[in-house]
Structures are given as structure tokens and as C-alpha cells.
C-alpha positions as CSV (number, residue, x, y, z in Angstrom):
1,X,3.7,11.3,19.4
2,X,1.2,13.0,16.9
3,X,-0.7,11.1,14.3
4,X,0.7,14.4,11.7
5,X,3.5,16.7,11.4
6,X,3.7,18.9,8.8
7,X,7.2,20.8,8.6
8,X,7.5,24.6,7.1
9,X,10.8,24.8,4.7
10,X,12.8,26.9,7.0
11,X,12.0,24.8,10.5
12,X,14.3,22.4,12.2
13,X,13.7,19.2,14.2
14,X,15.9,17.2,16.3
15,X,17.0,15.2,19.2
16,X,20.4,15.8,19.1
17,X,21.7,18.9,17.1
18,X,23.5,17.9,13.9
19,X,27.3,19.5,15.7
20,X,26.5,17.4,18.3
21,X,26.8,14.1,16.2
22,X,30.2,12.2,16.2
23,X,32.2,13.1,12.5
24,X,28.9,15.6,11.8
25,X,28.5,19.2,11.5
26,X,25.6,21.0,10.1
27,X,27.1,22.1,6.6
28,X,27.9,18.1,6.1
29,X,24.4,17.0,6.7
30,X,21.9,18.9,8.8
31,X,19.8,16.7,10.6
32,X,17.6,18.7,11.6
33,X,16.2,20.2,8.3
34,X,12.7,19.4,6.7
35,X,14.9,17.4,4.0
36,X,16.0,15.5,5.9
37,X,13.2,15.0,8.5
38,X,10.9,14.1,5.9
39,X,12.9,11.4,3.5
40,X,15.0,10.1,6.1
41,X,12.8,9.5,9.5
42,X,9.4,9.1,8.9
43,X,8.8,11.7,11.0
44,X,7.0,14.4,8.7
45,X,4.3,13.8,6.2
46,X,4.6,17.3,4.7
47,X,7.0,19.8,4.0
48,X,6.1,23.4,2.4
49,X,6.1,27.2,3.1
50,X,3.8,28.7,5.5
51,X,0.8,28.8,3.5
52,X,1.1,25.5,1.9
53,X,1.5,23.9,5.6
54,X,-1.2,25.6,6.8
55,X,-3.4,24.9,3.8
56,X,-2.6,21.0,4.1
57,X,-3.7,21.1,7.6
58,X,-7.0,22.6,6.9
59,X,-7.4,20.1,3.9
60,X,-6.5,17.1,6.6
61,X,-8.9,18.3,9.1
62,X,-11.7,18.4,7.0
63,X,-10.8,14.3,6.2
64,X,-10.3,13.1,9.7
65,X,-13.0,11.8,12.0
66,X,-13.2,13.2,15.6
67,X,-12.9,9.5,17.2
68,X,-13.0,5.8,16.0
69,X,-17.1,6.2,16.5
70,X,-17.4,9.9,14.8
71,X,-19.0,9.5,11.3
72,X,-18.6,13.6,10.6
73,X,-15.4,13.2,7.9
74,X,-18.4,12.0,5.8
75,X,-19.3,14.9,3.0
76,X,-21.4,14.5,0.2
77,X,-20.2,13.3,-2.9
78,X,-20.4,16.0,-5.6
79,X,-18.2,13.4,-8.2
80,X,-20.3,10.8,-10.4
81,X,-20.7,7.7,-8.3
82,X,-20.0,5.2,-11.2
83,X,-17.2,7.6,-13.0
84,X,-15.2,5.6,-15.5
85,X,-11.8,5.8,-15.1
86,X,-10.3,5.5,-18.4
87,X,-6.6,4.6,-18.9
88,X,-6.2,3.8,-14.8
89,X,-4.2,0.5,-16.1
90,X,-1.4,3.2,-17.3
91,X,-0.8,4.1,-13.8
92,X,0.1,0.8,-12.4
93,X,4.0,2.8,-11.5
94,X,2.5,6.1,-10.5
95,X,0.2,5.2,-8.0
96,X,-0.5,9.2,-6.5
97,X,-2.1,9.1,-10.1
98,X,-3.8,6.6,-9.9
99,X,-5.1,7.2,-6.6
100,X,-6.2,10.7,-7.8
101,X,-7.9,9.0,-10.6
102,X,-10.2,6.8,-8.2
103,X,-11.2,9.3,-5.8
104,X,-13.7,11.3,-5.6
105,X,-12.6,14.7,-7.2
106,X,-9.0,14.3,-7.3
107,X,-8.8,14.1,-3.4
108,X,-5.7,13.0,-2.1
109,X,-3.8,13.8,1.0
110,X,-0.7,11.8,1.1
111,X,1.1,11.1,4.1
112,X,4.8,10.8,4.4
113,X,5.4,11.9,1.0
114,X,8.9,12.0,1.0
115,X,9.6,8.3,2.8
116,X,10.0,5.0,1.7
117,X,8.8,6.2,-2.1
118,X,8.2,2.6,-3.0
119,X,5.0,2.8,-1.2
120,X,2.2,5.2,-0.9
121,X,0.1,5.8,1.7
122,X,-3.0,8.6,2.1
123,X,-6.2,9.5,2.8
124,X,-9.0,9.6,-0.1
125,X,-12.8,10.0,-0.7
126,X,-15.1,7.5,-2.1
127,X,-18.1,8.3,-2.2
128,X,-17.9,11.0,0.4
129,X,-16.4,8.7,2.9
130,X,-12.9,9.4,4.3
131,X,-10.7,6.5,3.2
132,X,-7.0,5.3,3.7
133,X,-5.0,4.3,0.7
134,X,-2.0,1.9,0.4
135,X,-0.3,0.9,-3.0
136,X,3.4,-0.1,-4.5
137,X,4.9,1.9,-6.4
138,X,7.5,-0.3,-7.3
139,X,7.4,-3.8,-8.2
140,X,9.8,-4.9,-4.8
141,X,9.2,-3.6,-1.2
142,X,11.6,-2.4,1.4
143,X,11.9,-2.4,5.3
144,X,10.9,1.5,5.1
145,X,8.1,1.0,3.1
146,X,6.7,-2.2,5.0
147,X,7.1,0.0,8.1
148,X,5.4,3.2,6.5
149,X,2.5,0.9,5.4
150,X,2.2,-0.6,8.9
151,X,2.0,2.7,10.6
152,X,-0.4,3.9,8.6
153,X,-2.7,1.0,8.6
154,X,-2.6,1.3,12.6
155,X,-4.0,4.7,12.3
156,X,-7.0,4.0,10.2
157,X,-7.4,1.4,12.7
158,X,-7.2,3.6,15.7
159,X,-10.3,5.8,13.9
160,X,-12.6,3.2,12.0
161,X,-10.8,4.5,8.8
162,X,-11.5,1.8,6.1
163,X,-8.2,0.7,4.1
164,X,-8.0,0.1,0.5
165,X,-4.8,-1.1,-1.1
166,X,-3.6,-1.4,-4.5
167,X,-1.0,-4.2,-4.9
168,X,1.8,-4.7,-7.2
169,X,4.4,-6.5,-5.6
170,X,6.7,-9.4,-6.5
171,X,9.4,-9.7,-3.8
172,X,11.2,-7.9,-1.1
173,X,14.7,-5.3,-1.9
174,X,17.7,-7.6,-1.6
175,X,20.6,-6.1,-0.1
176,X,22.7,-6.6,2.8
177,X,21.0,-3.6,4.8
178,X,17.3,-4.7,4.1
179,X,17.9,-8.1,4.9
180,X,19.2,-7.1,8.4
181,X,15.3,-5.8,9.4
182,X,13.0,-7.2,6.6
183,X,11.6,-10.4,8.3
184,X,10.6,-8.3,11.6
185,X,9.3,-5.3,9.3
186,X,7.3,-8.1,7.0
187,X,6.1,-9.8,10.1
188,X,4.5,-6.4,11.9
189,X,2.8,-5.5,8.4
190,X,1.2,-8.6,7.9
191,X,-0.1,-8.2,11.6
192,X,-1.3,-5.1,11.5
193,X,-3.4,-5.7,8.4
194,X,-4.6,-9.0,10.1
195,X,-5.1,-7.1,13.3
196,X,-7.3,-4.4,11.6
197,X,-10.4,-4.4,12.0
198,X,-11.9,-1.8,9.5
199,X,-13.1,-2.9,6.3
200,X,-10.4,-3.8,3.9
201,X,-10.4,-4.2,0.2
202,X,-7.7,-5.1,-2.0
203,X,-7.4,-4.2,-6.0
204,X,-4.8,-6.7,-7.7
205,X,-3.6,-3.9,-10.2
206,X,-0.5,-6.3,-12.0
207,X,1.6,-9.0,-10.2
208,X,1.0,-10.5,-6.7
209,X,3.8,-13.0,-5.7
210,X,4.8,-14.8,-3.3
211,X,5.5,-13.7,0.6
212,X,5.7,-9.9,-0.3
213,X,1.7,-10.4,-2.0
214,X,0.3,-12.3,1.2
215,X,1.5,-9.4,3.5
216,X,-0.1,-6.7,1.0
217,X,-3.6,-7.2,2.7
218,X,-4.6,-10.5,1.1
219,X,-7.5,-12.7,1.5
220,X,-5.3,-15.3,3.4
221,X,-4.9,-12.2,6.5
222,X,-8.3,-11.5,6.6
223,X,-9.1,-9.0,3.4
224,X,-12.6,-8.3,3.1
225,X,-13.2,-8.2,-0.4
226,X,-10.4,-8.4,-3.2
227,X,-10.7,-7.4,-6.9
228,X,-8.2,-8.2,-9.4
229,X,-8.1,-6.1,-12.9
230,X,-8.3,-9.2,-15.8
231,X,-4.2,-8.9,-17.1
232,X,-2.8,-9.6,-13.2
233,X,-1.0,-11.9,-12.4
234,X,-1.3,-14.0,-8.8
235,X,1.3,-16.9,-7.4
236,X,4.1,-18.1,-5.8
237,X,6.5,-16.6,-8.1
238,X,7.3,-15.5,-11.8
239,X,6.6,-18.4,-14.4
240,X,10.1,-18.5,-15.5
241,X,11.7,-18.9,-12.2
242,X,9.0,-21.0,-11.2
243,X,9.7,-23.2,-14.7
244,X,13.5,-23.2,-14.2
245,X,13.2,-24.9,-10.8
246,X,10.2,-27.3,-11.1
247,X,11.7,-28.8,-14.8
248,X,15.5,-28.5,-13.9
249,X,16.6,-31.9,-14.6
250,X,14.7,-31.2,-18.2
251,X,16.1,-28.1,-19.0
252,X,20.0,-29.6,-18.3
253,X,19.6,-32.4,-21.3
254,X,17.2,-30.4,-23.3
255,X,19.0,-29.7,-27.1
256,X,17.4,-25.9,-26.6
257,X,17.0,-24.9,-22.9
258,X,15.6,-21.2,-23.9
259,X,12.7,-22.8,-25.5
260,X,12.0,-25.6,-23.0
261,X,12.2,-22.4,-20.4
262,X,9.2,-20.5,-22.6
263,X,7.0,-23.8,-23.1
264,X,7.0,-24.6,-19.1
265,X,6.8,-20.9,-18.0
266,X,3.7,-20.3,-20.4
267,X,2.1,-23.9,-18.9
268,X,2.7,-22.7,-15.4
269,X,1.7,-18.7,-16.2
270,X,-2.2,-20.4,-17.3
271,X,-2.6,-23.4,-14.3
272,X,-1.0,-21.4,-11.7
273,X,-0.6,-17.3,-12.2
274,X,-3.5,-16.2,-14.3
275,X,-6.3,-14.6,-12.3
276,X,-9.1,-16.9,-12.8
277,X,-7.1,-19.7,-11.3
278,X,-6.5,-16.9,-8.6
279,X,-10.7,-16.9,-8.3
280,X,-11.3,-20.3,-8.6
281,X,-8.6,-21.0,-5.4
282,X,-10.6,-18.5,-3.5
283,X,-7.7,-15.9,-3.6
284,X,-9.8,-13.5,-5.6
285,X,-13.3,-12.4,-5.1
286,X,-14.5,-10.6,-8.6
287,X,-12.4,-9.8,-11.6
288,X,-13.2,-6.1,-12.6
289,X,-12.1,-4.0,-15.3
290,X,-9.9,-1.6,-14.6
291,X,-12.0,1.3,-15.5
292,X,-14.7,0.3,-13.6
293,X,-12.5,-0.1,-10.1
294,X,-13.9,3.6,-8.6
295,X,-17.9,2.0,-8.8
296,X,-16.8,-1.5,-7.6
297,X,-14.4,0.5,-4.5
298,X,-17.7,2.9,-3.5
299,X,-20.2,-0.7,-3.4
300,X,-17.7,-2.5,-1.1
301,X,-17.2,0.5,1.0
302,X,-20.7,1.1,1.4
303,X,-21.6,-2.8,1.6
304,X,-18.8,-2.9,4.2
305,X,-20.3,-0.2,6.3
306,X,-22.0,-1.7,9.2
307,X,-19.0,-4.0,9.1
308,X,-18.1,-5.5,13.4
309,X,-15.9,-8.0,14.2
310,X,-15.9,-9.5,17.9
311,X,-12.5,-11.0,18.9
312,X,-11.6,-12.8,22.3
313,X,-10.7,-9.9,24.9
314,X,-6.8,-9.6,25.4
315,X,-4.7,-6.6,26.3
316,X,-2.6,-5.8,22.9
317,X,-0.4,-7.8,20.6
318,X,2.7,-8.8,20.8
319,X,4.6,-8.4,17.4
């Protein structure tokens, strides 16, 4: 029931003992260890010695507001304000980096480290305010990741925390065992970004397609303000499958198919993917360069401040 846990190497944590599992013993699999805890559960966000633990949760405190109406996890910002950050588009698959990069001196306290590494979730500063951070690290999501996102996203909620995420997505994992809890886990992420009240900016950092984009905090479930770096690309779906379907019956009598394929998906990549058809369908609000994206994250933040939303009284969702 805590919003944190942090786990020293050496501790254990459990509901039922790992000998007391059917077919288990503890030198099989133990349950109970911060391994385990932390990449299997979602239940730990950290996992260290004593003086690493200890050191996070001083470095955590020092970010968190008191209350959702507490503004003291501000501190003044000692980093330059309109910082360049140079070669950010060679993050785009190493998004701790990245996140690193934008924030104000390198802060970054990630949460659930060790979980659902598709995603990242975490706490930085811009422009000395505390901020929550969401971004893909891979290209497809998965039923963990949707549900680390989600939890996360309720917490900045809970504390006025504002949420910035940093999308790269172009589908969901496709196996048997995602399929059996990805609509529900895709359903309570897109409502709990729709449900959040806090500011929320999104930075289009490479592809956006499809189901898997619209859940990532887009305009079309209430996004405050989205940016989009000038190379991304935003739509239904890749060009080429998109091209294969729509010009099917062309394709089957064409002399060369492969070619046909190319022509259509570069037609379709301009009139439907590129990001200034993305602006000018109201999907996008400014196209930024990507070195630029700390300065344009601190203006929205700030603009965003005074930021209230009244909504029709009811006692709590539903999904």
C-alpha cells in the first residue's frame, strides 16, 4: 500500500514463502528475493545495499510534494533554462538517457527500474519543478508496461505531479500471454491519462501508430500540449502495411509488386504519416527540434501552471 519500496539486496518479501509454493522451493526460484520482487511484481522500485537504499530515499524525498496542494518539491534551478541538448535524437532506445539529458542537472529518479523495461517511468526536474516522466523504450508495448505506466500516472495525479511522456510506439507485444490481458491493461492506461488532471505534455520522439499511440497520452485523451521532433512519424499504421492493404487488388496483377509496394508506401508516408499532416489534423501542436525539446518542456510546464479543470462531481471511475 505505499506509493515506494525500495528493497536492500539481502531483504526478502512475500506472501507466501517460496517452500510453501506447489512444485517450488527456495533454491529453484526464491520468491521472496529483491530479484525477483523487483523484475517480476511491480512491487519494488529500487533495489541496492544499505547505503544506496537509504541514499535513494533521501534523493526521493527531496522530489516529492507533501500533498496534491504542497508546492515545496519546487528548488531552484541551478541548470541553464534554454540548455541545448545536442544529439537527444540518438536516444530515441535509451530513454533513462534521454530523460537524463532533458532534466535539469541529470536528475532522474526512476521508479520500478527493474519492471516491464519496455517502459520508463520517473520523476525529473524542469526548471526546478518536480515532474513525472513516461517514455518507450521499445518500439511495441506490453501488458506490464501499460500497467506500470498506469500506476504511475495515478500517482502524479494523486499529488498535482505534472506528466510528460515521450512516445515511440507502433503496436502492442503479440503473443498468446499478452493477448490474454492487453485490451483491459490498454483500456485502464488510456483512462488514467484521460482521467488525469495535471498538466500533460507529449514529445513525439519517432513513430506514433495506431491504438498503442492514442493511449500514450495523445491529444485525442485530453493532452495538453504535444510536440513532435520534425523526422516522426504519426498514423494509423506503417506506410507499407498500410500500402499493401489499401492497393491489394494492384499489387496482385502488378508485373513488379516490390516496387508498386515502395511507390504507394512513399505516397501514403507524405498524405498521411509525416508530421505536418499530423499538425495540420490538429494531432500535433508545434514541431520542435529535437535539441531544443528541454526550453520548449520548461515553457509548457510553466505556461501550464495555474492549470484547473472542473469535472461533473461523481464518486470514482469505473475501469
Amino acid at each position: 500500500m505505499s506509493d515506494f519500496t525500495l528493497m536492500s539486496d539481502n531483504a526478502h518479501l512475500f506472501v507466501n514463502s517460496p517452500n510453501a509454493l506447489d512444485g517450488n522451493y527456495t533454491e529453484k526460484c526464491d520468491t521472496s528475493s529483491a530479484k525477483f520482487q523487483s523484475e517480476e511484481t511491480s512491487n519494488v522500485d529500487f533495489t541496492g545495499d544499505e547505503a544506496e537504499v537509504i541514499n535513494k530515499i533521501r534523493e526521493l524525498v527531496a522530489m516529492l510534494p507533501a500533498n496534491n496542494e504542497d508546492d515545496m518539491s519546487f528548488e531552484e534551478c541551478t541548470d541553464d533554462l534554454n540548455r541545448v541538448c545536442s544529439g537527444i535524437e540518438g536516444y530515441v532506445d535509451d530513454m533513462q538517457t534521454l530523460l537524463e539529458m532533458v532534466s535539469d542537472n541529470g536528475v532522474l529518479f526512476e521508479t520500478k527500474k527493474d519492471f516491464a523495461t519496455d517502459v520508463v517511468t520517473g520523476l525529473i526536474r524542469l526548471g526546478g519543478n518536480t515532474v513525472g516522466a513516461v517514455a518507450n523504450n521499445s518500439d511495441l508495448i506490453s501488458v506490464k508496461g501499460a500497467e506500470k505506466i498506469e500506476e504511475f500516472v495515478n500517482f502524479c495525479d494523486a499529488f498535482s505531479i505534472p506528466v510528460v511522456s515521450f512516445t515511440n510506439v507502433t503496436g502492442f507485444e503479440t503473443t498468446v500471454c499478452q493477448e490474454k490481458k492487453m485490451a483491459k491493461a490498454a483500456a485502464k492506461l488510456t483512462y488514467a491519462f484521460a482521467n488525469a488532471t495535471v498538466p500533460k505534455i507529449n514529445v513525439v520522439v519517432k513513430n506514433a501508430f495506431g491504438s498503442a499511440y492514442v493511449m500514450m497520452n495523445s491529444k485525442s485523451i485530453g493532452a495538453d500540449i504535444v510536440y513532435a521532433w520534425p523526422e516522426t512519424k504519426i498514423g494509423m499504421m506503417n506506410s507499407e502495411s498500410a500500402a499493401k492493404i489499401m492497393y491489394a487488388d494492384e499489387i496482385s496483377k502488378a508485373d513488379s509488386a516490390n516496387e508498386l509496394i515502395a511507390k504507394k508506401a512513399a505516397e501514403y508516408d507524405e498524405l498521411q504519416l509525416s508530421v505536418n499532416s499530423a499538425a495540420s489534423r490538429g494531432y500535433v501542436d508545434s514541431i520542435i527540434n529535437p535539441e531544443d525539446t528541454r526550453k520548449y518542456l520548461i515553457g509548457a510546464i510553466e505556461m501550464l501552471f495555474t492549470k484547473r479543470e472542473d469535472r461533473p462531481g461523481k464518486k470514482h471511475g469505473t475501469v
